[in-house]
C-alpha positions in Angstrom: 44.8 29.8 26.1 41.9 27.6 27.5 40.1 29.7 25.2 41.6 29.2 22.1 41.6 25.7 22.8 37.9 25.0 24.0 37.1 27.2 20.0 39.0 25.0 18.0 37.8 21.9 19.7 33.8 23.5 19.0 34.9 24.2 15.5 36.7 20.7 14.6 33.4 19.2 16.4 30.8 21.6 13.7 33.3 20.6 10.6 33.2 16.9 12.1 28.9 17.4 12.2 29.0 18.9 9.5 31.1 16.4 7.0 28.8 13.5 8.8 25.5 14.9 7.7 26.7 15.7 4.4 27.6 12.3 4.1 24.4 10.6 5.3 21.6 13.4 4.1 21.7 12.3 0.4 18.8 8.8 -0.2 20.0 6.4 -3.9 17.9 7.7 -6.6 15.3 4.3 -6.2 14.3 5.3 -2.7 13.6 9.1 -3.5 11.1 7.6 -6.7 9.2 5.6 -4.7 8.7 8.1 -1.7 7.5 10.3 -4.2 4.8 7.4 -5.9 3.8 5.7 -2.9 1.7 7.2 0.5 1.2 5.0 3.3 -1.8 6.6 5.8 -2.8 5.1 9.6 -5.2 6.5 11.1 -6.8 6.1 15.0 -10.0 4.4 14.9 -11.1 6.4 18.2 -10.9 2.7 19.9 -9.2 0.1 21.3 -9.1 -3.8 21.5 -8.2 -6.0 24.2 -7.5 -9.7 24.3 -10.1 -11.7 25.5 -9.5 -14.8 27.7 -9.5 -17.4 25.1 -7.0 -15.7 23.0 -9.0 -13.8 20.5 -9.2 -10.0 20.3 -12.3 -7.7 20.7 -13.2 -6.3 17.5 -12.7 -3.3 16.3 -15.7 -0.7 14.9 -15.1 2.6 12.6 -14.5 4.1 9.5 -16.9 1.7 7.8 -14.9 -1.4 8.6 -11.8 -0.7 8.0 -10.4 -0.5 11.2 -8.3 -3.6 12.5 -6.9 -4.0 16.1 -2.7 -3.2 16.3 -1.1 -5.1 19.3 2.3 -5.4 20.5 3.2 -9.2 21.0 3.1 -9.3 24.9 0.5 -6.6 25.6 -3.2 -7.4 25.9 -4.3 -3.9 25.2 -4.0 -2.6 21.4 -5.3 -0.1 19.4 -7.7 -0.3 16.8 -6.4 1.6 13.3 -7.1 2.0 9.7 -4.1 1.5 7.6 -4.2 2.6 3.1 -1.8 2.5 1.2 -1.9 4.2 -2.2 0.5 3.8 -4.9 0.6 6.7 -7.3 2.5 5.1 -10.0 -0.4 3.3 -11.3 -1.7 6.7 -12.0 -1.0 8.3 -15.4 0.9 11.4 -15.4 -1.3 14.8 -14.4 0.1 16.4 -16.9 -0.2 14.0 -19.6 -2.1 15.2 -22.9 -4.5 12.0 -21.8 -5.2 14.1 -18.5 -5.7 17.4 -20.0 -7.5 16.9 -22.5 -10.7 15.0 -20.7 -10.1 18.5 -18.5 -13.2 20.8 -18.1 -13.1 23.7 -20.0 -12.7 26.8 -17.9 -15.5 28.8 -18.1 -15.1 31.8 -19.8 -14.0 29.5 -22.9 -17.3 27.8 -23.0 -19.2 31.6 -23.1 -17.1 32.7 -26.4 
């Protein structure tokens, strides 16, 4: 009986689970378009920066200047990063007859 009990109770839990992340999984149509447009990249600089006594922060070196020192608010130790963000929606479509046709020819059309 314990059993039978202890089951049911697993399997009310899964169907409970289950109907939950059914529920949540799915993102509105505006959030899915912009993931797919827009790529946000950090990146570890190989450094970090520290606070100096008069307030201002050690700077940070690498990836030809990019890099700028990350700090949480009562720390005196952060870490120097490289942050890009790229926007693909500026872009014109890959596939647009634009794109293709300032393509390079493959070359066995060039030999004929």
């Amino acid at each position: 009986m314990e059993v039978k009990i202890f089951t049911f109770l697993q399997i009310a839990l899964f169907i409970a689970l289950g109907i939950h992340l059914i529920v949540a999984g799915p993102d509105t149509k505006g959030d899915e378009e912009s993931d797919e447009n827009e790529l946000f990249t950090v990146e570890y600089c190989g450094t970090n920066c520290t606070q100096l006594e008069n307030g201002s922060w050690t700077p940070c070196s690498g990836n030809n200047g990019n890099c700028r020192c990350f700090h949480e608010s009562d720390k005196t130790v952060g870490l120097c990063l490289s942050t890009e963000y790229t926007d693909f929606s500026e872009y014109p479509d890959p596939n647009s007859s634009e794109i293709i046709a300032a393509a390079p020819l493959p070359r066995e059309r060039l030999i004929q």
